[in-house]
C-alpha positions in Angstrom: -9.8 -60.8 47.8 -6.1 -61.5 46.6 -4.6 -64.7 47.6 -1.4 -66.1 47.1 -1.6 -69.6 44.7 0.8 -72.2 44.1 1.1 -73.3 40.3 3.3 -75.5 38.4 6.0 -73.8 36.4 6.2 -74.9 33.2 8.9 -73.1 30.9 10.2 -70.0 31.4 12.1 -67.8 29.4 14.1 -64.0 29.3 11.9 -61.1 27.8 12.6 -57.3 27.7 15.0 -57.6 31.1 12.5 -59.5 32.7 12.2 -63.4 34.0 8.5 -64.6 32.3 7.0 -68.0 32.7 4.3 -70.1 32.4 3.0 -71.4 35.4 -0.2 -74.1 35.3 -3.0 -74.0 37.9 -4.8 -77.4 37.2 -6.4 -76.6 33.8 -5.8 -72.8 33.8 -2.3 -71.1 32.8 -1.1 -68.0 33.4 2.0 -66.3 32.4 3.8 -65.2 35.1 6.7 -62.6 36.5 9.7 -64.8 37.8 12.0 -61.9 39.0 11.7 -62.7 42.7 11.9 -66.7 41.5 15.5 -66.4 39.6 16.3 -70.2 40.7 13.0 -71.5 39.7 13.4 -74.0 36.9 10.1 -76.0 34.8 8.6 -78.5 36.8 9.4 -76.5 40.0 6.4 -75.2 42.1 5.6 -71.4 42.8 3.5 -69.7 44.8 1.9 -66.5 42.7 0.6 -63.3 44.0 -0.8 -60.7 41.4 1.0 -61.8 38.6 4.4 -62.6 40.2 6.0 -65.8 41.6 7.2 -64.5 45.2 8.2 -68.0 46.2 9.0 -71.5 45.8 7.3 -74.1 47.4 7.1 -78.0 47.8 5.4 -80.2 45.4 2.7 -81.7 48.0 2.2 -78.5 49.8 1.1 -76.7 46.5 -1.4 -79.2 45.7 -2.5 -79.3 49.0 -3.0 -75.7 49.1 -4.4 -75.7 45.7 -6.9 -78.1 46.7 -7.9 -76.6 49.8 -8.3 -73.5 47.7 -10.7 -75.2 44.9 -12.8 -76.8 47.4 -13.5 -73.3 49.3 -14.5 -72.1 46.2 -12.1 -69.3 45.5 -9.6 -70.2 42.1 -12.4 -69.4 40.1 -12.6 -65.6 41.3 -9.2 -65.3 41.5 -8.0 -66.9 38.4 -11.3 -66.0 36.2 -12.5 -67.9 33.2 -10.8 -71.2 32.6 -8.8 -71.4 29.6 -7.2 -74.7 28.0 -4.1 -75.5 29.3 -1.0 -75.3 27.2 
């Protein structure tokens, strides 16, 4: 399964013609495609999909979503191992 989850975007910066950030999901990161995102700024929520930020969304939706989504059991398959967050 491949579901779309919202993560806090935490810098972001221009590499090889391409929009890259870091975007925090609780205590994992993941560095993240922006190129559908150009307006998102740090501290701004995203919604990610296979690698890419396809939208923005509210603050209290995402960690709504994000904790309906830990209590179904699902961020751990779909982010895999946990990793410190930086």
């Amino acid at each position: 399964m491949c579901l779309a989850i919202p993560g806090k975007l935490i810098w972001a910066e221009e590499r090889d013609g391409n929009r890259i950030g870091k975007v925090q999901f609780g205590g994992i990161t993941r560095e993240v495609f922006l190129n559908f995102v150009p307006e998102a700024v740090p501290g701004d929520y995203v919604i990610v999909h296979v690698g890419f930020a396809i939208s923005l969304v509210d603050a209290v939706e995402a960690e709504r979503t994000f904790q309906l989504l830990e209590a179904a059991g699902v961020l751990e398959v779909e982010l895999g191992a946990a990793e410190p967050a930086t």
